[in-house]
DOTIDREN-778008 format. One record per residue (C-alpha): residue in three letters; x, y, z. Coordinates in steps of 0.001 Angstrom, whole numbers, plus 500000, padded with zeros to 6 digits. Each point is the difference from the previous one (the first is absolute). Example, Ala and Ser with C-alpha at 12.3 -4.5 7.8 and 13.67 -1.06 7.14 Angstrom:
! DOTIDREN-778008
ALA512300495500507800/SER501370503440499340/
END
This chain:
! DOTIDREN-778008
UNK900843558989667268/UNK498475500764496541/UNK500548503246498858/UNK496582501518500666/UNK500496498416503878/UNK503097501688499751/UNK498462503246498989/UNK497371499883502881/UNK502712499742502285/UNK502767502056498974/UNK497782502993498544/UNK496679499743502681/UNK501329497755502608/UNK497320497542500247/UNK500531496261500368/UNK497523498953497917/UNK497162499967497635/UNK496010500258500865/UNK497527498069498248/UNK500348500229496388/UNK502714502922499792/UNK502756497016499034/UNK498202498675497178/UNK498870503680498269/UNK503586501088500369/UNK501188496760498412/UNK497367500179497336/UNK500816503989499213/UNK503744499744500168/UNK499747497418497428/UNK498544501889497608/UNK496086499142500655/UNK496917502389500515/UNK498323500221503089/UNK496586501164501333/UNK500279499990503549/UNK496853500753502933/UNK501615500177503547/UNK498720501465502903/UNK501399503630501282/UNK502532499081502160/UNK500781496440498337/UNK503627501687498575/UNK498721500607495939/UNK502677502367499858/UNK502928497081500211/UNK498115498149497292/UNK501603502161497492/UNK502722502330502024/UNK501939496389500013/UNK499572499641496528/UNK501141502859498961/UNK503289499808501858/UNK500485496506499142/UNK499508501395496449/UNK502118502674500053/UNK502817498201501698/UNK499929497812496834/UNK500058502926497725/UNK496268500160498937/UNK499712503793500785/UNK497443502468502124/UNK496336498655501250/UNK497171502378499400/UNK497599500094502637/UNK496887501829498947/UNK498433501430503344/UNK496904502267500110/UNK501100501724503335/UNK503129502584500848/UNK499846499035503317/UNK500202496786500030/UNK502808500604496566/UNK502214502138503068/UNK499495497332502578/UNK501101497076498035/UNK503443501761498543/UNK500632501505503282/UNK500144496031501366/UNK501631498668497224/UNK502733502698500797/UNK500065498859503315/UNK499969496247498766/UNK503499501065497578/UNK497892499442496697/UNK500583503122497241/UNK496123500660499737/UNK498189503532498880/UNK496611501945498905/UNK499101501767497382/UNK497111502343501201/UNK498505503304499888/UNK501960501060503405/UNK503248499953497739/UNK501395503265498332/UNK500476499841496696/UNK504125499835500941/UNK498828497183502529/UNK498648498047497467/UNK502530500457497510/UNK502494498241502196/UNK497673497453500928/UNK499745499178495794/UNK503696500262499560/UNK500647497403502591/UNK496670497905498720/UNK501912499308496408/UNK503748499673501765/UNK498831496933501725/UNK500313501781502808/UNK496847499013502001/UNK498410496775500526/UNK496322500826500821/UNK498160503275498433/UNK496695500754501245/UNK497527502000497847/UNK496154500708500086/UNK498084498259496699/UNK499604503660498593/UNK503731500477500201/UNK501050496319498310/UNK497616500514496711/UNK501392503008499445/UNK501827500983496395/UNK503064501086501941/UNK500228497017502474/UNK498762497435497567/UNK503129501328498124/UNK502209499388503180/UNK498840496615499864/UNK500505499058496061/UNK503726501087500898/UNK500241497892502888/UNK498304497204498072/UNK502202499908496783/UNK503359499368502764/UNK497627497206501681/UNK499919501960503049/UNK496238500002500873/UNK500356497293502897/UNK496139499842500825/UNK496334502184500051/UNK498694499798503627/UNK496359501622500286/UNK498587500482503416/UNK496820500282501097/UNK498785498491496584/UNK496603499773501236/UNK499379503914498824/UNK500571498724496294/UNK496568498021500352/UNK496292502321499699/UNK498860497108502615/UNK502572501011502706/UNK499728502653502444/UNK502135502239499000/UNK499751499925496681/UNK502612502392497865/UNK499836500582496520/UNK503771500375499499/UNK501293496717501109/UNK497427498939496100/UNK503284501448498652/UNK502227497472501409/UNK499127497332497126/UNK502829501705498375/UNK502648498582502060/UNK499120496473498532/UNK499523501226496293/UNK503389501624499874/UNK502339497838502662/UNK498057496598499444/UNK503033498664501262/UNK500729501578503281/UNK498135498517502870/UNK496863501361501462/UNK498732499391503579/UNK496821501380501280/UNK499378500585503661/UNK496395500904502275/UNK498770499217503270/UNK496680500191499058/UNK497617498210496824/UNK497694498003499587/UNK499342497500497203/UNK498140502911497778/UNK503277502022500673/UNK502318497615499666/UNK499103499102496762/UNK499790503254498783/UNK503448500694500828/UNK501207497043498112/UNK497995501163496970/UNK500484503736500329/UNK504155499755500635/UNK500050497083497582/UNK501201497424502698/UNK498632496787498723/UNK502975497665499924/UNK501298501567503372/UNK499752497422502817/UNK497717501649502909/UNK501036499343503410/UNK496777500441502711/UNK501046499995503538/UNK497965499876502764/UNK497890502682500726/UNK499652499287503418/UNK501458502483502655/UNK499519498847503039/UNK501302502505502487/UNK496889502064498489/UNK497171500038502434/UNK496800500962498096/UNK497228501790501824/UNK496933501115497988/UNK497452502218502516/UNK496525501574498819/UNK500415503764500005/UNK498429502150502293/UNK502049503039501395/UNK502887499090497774/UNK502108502712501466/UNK499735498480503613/UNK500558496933498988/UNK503037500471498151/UNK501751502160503186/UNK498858497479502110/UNK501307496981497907/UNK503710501979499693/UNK500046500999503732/UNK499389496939501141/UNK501792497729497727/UNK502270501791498430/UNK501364503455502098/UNK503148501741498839/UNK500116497282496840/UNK500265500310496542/UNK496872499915497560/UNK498399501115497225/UNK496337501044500148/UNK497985499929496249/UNK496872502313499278/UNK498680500301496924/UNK499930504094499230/UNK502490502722500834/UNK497583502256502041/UNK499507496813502022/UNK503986499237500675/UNK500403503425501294/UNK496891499902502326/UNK501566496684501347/UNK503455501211499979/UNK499399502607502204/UNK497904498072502133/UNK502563497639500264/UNK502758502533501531/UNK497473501879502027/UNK499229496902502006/UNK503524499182500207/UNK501698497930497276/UNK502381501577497632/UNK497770499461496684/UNK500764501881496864/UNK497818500588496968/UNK501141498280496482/UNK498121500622496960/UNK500281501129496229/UNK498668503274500562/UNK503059501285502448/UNK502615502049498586/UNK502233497052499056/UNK502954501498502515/UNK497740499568502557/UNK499494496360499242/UNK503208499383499561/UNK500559501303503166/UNK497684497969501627/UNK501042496511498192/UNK503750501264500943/UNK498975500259503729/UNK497468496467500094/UNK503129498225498313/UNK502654501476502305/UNK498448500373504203/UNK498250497518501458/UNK496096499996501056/UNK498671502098497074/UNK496705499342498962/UNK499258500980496517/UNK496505500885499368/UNK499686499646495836/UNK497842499205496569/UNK501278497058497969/UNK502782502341498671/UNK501852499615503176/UNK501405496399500322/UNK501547497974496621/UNK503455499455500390/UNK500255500903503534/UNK502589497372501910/UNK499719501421503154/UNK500149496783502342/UNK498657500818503199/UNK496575500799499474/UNK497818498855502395/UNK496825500339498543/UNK498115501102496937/UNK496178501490500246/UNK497183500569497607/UNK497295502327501510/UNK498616499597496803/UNK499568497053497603/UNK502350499576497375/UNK498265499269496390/UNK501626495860499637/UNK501479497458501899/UNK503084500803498051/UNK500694503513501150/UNK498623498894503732/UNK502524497565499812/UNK502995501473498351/UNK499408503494503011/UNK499436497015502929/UNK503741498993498632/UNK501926503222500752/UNK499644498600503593/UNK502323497526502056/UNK502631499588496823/UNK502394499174502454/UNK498354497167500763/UNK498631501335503565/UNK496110499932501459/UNK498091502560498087/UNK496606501284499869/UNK497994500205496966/UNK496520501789501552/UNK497154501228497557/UNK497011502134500382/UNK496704499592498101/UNK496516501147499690/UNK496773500182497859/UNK501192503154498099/UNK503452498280498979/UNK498022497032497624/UNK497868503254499010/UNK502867502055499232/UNK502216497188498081/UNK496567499207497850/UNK499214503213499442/UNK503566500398498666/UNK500160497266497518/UNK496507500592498557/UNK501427503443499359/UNK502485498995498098/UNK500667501041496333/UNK501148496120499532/UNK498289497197497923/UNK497735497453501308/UNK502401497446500481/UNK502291502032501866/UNK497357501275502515/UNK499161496008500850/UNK504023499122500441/UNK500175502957502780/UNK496499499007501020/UNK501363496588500692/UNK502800501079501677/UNK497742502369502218/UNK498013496474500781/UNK502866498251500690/UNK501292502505502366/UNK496414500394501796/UNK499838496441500267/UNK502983500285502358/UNK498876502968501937/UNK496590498318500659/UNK501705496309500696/UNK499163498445503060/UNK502882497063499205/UNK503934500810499980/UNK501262502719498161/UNK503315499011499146/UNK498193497230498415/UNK497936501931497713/UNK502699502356498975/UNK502616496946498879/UNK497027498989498339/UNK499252502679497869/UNK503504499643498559/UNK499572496373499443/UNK501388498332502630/UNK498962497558502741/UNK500794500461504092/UNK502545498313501091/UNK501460501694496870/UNK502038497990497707/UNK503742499132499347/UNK501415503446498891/UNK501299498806496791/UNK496294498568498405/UNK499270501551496986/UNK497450502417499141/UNK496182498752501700/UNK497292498926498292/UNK496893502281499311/UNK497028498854502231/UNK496918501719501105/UNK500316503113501989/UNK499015500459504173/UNK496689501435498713/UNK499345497426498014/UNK500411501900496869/UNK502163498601496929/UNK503388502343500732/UNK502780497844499780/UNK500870499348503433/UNK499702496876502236/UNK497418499035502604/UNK501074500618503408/UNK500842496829501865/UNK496784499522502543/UNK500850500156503549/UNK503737500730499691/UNK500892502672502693/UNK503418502116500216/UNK499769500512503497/UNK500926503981499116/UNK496920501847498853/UNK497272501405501990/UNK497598497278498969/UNK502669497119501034/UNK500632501431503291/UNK496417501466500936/UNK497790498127497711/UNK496881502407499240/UNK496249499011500699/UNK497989499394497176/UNK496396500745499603/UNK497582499602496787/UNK499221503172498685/UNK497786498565496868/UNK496691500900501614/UNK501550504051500722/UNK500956499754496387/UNK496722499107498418/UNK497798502863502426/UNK502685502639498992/UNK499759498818496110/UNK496451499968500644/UNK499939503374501195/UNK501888501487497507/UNK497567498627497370/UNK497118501243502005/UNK501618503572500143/UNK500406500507496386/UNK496310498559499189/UNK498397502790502844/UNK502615502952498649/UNK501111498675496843/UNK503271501456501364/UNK503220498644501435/UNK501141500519503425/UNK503697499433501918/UNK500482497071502467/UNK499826502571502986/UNK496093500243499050/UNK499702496644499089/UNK500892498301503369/UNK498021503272501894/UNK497062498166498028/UNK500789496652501133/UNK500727500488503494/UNK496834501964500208/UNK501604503621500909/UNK497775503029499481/UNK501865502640498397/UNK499604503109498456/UNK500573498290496481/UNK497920496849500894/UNK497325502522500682/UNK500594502280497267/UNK499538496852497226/UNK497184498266502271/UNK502580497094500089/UNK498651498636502868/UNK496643498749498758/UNK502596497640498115/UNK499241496292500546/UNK503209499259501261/UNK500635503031502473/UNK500979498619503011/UNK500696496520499108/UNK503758499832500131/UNK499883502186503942/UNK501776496770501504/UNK502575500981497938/UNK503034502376501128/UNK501159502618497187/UNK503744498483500174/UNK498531496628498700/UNK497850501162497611/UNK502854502158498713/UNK501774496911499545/UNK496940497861498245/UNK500517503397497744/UNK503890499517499429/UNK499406496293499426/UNK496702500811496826/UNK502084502514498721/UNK503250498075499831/UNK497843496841498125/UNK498419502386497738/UNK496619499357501297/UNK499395503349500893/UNK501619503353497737/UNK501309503262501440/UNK498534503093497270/UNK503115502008500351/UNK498237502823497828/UNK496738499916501922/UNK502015501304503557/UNK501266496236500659/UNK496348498634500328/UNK499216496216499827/UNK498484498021497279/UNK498869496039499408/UNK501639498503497378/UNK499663496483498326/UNK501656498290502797/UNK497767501013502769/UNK497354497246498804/UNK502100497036501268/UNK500304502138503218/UNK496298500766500670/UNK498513496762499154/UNK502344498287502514/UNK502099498470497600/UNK503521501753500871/UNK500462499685503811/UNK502191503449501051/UNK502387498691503303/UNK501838502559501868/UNK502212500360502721/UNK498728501652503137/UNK500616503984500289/UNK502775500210503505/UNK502765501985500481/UNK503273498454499520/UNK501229498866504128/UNK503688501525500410/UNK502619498179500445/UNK502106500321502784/UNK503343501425498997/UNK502608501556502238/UNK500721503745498199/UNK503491499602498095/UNK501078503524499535/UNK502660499489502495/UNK500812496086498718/UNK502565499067497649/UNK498687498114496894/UNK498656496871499984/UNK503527498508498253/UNK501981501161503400/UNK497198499272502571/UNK501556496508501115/UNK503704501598500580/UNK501058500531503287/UNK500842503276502010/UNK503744500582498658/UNK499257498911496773/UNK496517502199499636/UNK502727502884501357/UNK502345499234496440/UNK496806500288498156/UNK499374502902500968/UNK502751501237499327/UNK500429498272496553/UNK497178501415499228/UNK500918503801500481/UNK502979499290498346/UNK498353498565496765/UNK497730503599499987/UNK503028501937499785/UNK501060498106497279/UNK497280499934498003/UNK499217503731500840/UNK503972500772498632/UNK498818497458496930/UNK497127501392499485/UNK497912496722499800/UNK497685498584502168/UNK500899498251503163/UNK499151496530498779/UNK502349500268496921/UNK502957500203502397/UNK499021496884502113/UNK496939498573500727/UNK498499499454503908/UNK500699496315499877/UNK503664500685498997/UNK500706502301502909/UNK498157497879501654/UNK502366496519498886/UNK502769502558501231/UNK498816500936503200/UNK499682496438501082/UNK503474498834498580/UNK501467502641501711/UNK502936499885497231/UNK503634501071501281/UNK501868499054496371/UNK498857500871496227/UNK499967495791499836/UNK497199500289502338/UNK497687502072497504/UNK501008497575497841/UNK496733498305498761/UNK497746502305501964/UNK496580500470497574/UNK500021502913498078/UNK503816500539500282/UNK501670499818496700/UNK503679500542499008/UNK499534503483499586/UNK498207500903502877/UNK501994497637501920/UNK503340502396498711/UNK498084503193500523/UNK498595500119503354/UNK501238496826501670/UNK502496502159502201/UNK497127502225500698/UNK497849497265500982/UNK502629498136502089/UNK500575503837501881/UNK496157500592500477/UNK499936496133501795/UNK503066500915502221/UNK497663502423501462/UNK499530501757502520/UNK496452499843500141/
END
């Protein structure tokens, strides 16, 4: 073996490497710097945990990891603990004595990875730490995570991790490597600029995850449709359900557990002991279904769960995507499900044009609001459309190609992202499996521009898209009375068509900018400069038809192991059972989560070898030499049963 296959062995107890992992690790040990994009779950975490202890087994010193989350800071030094490595954190849940120690043993060469949040690292203090550690040659290596939040184009953009150019002006020498799940070309080449990562060699890896099943439905009674898609797919499993305010998470939340599923609220506004709490207990028991805002979620390595929800539309296909991949990371079926209606495109438009940003920053987020649109509304695959937005083809390529080319984006808009290939199908998205009717909504779209027009000539007012479609499909209401609205021309003309289509020829104008939502003027609708091609016929609007999504037929699992055990026989379900109570006193005693003691496919790997010697572990995924010498008697006790 080569030292870093020895590493993966001894230290993690894996066999071997994934995809690129060998050739980052090589590159990194050797000195090199590294921008790496993986998926969540595609093991990032190795790409520079090996490093550092191949590093510091050569007498290179401690890796800094700068990490923007405590969480996921306590997670990953609770498993390195478990894995034998001498990791720790410096964060604000330290006392001031904690801390202290955790310095002292920093400059003894005592520890081999240090994480730290960016505001921590660019300190006076800690930048001091590190001059002292540099002058002995002891800096081994600078991992960031989650570099996307250095870019203004990501999602989660955070000023702080700006700061981080000083790790390159003052240790120009030690190597950097950069890690995300999620950016596009835009971002990606704004983290090379903004963290000074020009002559680091980028590795891209596939962005495919195909145990993801992506299922897009029009939004009607969003609430139903989210119990019924959990009670019928996914009972007693693990999830995480996104909204996009507070008020809303709690409403939903409580819905949640009234109806039967343990749900718990997670947003910024709860006393933070509170969320703790609830992250502690979502981490720790199984079947807890967080119901959050985009501050639950980064960093979170819980494996097992099941599915990940959107009852409201995310703002890009980068946040949409990196959510969608807290879901199956151990490689298991998962659900990725999404909700979305007329006031969604409204809200996310009315949000950008609100914005106190330039010009050219508003059209970037506009673009991404397209792109994201463009796979909402897409009557084609969607796993198709998503690699393509980050620039790569389906079947994806070799996971060691370089960084894609820039191409022109799924809306047809200059963005820097390739063309989907035409008629490629996944065979695991709701438009692969039940592929949608399409009708041609081009003449609806030219009577409800033409109405619009024709409203603000007679009142030389505005009106909402309620109105305007009352107008169209000829209903006589109080307002159509009040504003004489239906001596109008076209009053009546669009009655063949249903609301829920002409809400979506609405989604689709508003989306291509052909119609504008007045966000100051109570959300009402105006023409703009591309509604010409659209009324003279020129720009034909296509549209999938407006039916609920049919249910699949799915046995309810809250009494079924997980998928990992489902093919083991009676006995052997029996040890996993019991392995598995066993692990949750453990990591209840350790006070990590269960996953960090063992994961389900490693009890699982157990319960079918049925091991009667510590040889027998021997090998066993996921058991290295220290776990092997710290609960391998416990293990071989728990198999012995009874059960």
């Amino acid at each position: 073996m080569t030292l870093p296959e020895s590493i993966l062995h001894e230290v993690f107890g894996y066999a071997q490497f994934r995809g690129p992992q060998a050739a980052i690790v090589d590159h990194v040990i050797a000195g090199g710097d590294a921008l790496v994009l993986m998926p969540t779950g595609g093991g990032k975490s190795l790409c520079y945990q090996i490093p550092a202890i191949a590093r510091q087994r050569a007498g290179q010193g401690v890796a800094i990891v700068v990490s923007p989350l405590i969480a996921l800071m306590h997670d990953q030094v609770g498993a390195l603990h478990e894995a034998g490595v001498e990791a720790a954190f410096l964060n604000s849940t330290l006392s001031g004595e904690e801390a202290n120690a955790v310095e002292k043993r920093l400059l003894r060469g005592e520890v081999t990875l240090l994480y730290a949040a960016p505001e921590r690292v660019t300190t006076p203090r800690f930048l001091a730490q590190l001059d002292a550690l540099h002058e002995r040659c002891q800096l081994s290596l600078f991992a960031i995570d989650e570099a996307h939040c250095v870019s203004q184009w990501g999602h989660d953009f955070r000023p702080e991790y700006r700061a981080l150019t000083v790790l390159h002006e003052r240790y120009a020498g030690v190597p950097r490597i950069a890690l995300t799940a999620t950016a596009d070309a835009l971002t990606r080449a704004d983290i090379v600029e903004r963290l000074q990562l020009e002559e680091a060699r980028q590795f891209v890896s596939s962005f495919d995850r195909p145990n993801i099943r992506y299922t897009i439905v029009e939004k009607k009674d969003v609430t139903t449709q989210l119990l019924r898609f959990i009670e019928r797919e996914h009972a007693g499993e693990a999830g995480v359900v996104y909204c996009q305010s507070r008020k809303r998470v709690e409403e939903l939340a409580q819905t949640l557990s009234e109806a039967g599923v343990a749900a718990l609220p997670y947003h910024a506004g709860l006393d933070a002991a509170v969320r703790q709490k609830h992250q502690d207990r979502f981490l720790r028991e199984d079947g807890i279904v967080m119901v959050a805002t985009i501050a639950f979620g980064m960093g979170i390595d819980k494996p097992d769960v099941r599915f990940v929800a959107h009852v409201d539309m995310p703002k890009n296909i980068e946040g949409y995507y990196q959510e969608t991949g807290r879901a199956g990371r151990d490689g298991q079926p998962a659900d990725a499900w999404m909700a979305y209606g007329l006031q969604d495109v409204v809200n996310q438009r009315r949000m950008i044009d609100e914005s106190p940003a330039g010009e050219d920053f508003k059209q970037v987020m506009v673009g991404k609001l397209d792109a994201l649109l463009a796979l909402a509304e897409a009557i084609d695959c969607r796993r198709v459309r998503l690699l393509g937005y980050f620039g790569e083809t389906y079947p994806h390529a070799s996971p060691d190609a370089g960084p894609p080319q820039g191409g022109r984006g799924p809306l047809g808009g200059q963005r820097g992202h390739e063309v989907p290939s035409v008629g490629a199908t996944c065979g695991n998205c709701d438009n692969c499996l039940t592929p949608p009717q399409v009708w041609d909504g081009t003449d609806a779209a030219r009577k409800l521009l033409s109405t619009i027009y024709r409203v603000q000539q007679h009142s030389g007012i505005s009106f909402g898209a309620g109105h305007i479609m009352d107008i169209l499909r000829g209903k006589t209401t109080e307002k159509v009375t009040q504003f004489g609205h239906e001596r109008l021309s076209t009053f009546g003309l669009g009655a063949e068509f249903s609301e829920q289509q002409l809400r979506g020829v609405l989604r689709q104008l508003i989306a291509t900018g052909a119609l504008a939502v007045n966000a100051q003027a109570f959300n009402t609708l105006q023409l703009t400069d591309g509604s010409r091609a659209v009324l003279k016929g020129e720009l034909p609007v296509m549209l999938r038809e407006s039916t609920a999504a049919p249910a699949r037929t799915r046995t309810r699992r809250d009494k079924a192991p997980p998928a990992v055990a489902a093919a083991l026989g009676e006995e052997a379900q029996a040890r996993f059972a019991a392995l598995k109570a066993w692990r949750a006193e453990v990591a209840r005693a350790h006070n990590l989560p269960a996953y960090v003691i063992f994961h389900d496919a490693t009890l699982a790997a157990i319960a079918a070898l049925a091991p009667r010697t510590l040889d027998d572990l021997q090998g066993v995924s996921g058991i290295g030499a220290k776990k092997l010498e710290a609960y391998g008697g416990e293990v071989l006790r728990v198999c012995e049963g009874p059960f």
